[in-house]
C-alpha positions in Angstrom: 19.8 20.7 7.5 16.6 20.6 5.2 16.0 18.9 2.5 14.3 20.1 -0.5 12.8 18.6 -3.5 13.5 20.0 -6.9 11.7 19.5 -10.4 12.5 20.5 -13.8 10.4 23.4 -15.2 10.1 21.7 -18.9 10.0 18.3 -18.5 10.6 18.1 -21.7 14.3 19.9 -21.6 16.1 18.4 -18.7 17.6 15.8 -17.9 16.4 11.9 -15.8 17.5 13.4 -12.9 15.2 16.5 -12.9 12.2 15.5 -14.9 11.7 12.2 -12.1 12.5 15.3 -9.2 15.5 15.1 -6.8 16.3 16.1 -3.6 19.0 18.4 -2.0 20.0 18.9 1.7 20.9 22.4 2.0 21.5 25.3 4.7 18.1 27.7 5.6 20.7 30.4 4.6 21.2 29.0 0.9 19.7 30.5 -2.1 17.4 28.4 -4.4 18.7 26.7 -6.8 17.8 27.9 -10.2 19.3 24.9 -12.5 19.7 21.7 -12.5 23.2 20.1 -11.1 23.7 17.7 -13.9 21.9 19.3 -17.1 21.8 23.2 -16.0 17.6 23.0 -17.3 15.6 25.5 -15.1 14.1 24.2 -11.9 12.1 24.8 -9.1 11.4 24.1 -5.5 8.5 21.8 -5.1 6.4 22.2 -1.7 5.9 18.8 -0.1 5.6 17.6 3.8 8.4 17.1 6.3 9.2 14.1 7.4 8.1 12.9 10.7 9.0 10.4 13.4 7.3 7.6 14.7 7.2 7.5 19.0 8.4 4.5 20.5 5.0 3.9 21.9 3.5 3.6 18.1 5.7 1.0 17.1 4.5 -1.1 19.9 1.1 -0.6 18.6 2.0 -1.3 15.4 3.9 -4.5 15.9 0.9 -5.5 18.5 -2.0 -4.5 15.5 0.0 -6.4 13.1 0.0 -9.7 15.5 3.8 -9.2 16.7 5.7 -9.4 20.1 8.2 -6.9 21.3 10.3 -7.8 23.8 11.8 -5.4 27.0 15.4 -6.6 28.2 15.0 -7.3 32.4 18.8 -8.4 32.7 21.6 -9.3 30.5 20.5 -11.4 28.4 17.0 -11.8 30.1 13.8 -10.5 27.9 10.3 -10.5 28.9 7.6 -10.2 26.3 5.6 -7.0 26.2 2.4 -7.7 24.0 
């Protein structure tokens, strides 16, 4: 399921939680919501970006860039280092 980011319309008329923004997993099938769950002030759906995953393959780049080892397990027990 998504997750969407909410803000209060009026910053000025809600409540912590809306005015700072909060996010709500919910179904592609569910309306928006129109108020907030704590305070009922009006708000609305902010756009933002999804979030992505990192490949495998970048965070052995990463750890190598950042002067780090990563290790592969041969046997039980047994590791051999990668970078």
């Amino acid at each position: 399921m998504p997750l969407y980011e909410y803000e209060a319309k009026d910053p000025a008329k809600g409540c912590a939680k809306c005015r700072g923004g909060f996010t709500v997993m919910q179904s592609l099938k569910d309306d928006r919501l129109e108020k907030c769950p704590e305070c009922g002030a009006p708000v609305y759906r902010v756009i933002c970006a999804p979030g992505l995953a990192h490949s495998k393959t970048d965070l052995h780049y990463r750890a190598k860039r950042a002067g780090f080892h990563t290790l592969k397990r041969v046997n039980k027990g047994e590791y051999e280092k990668i970078y």
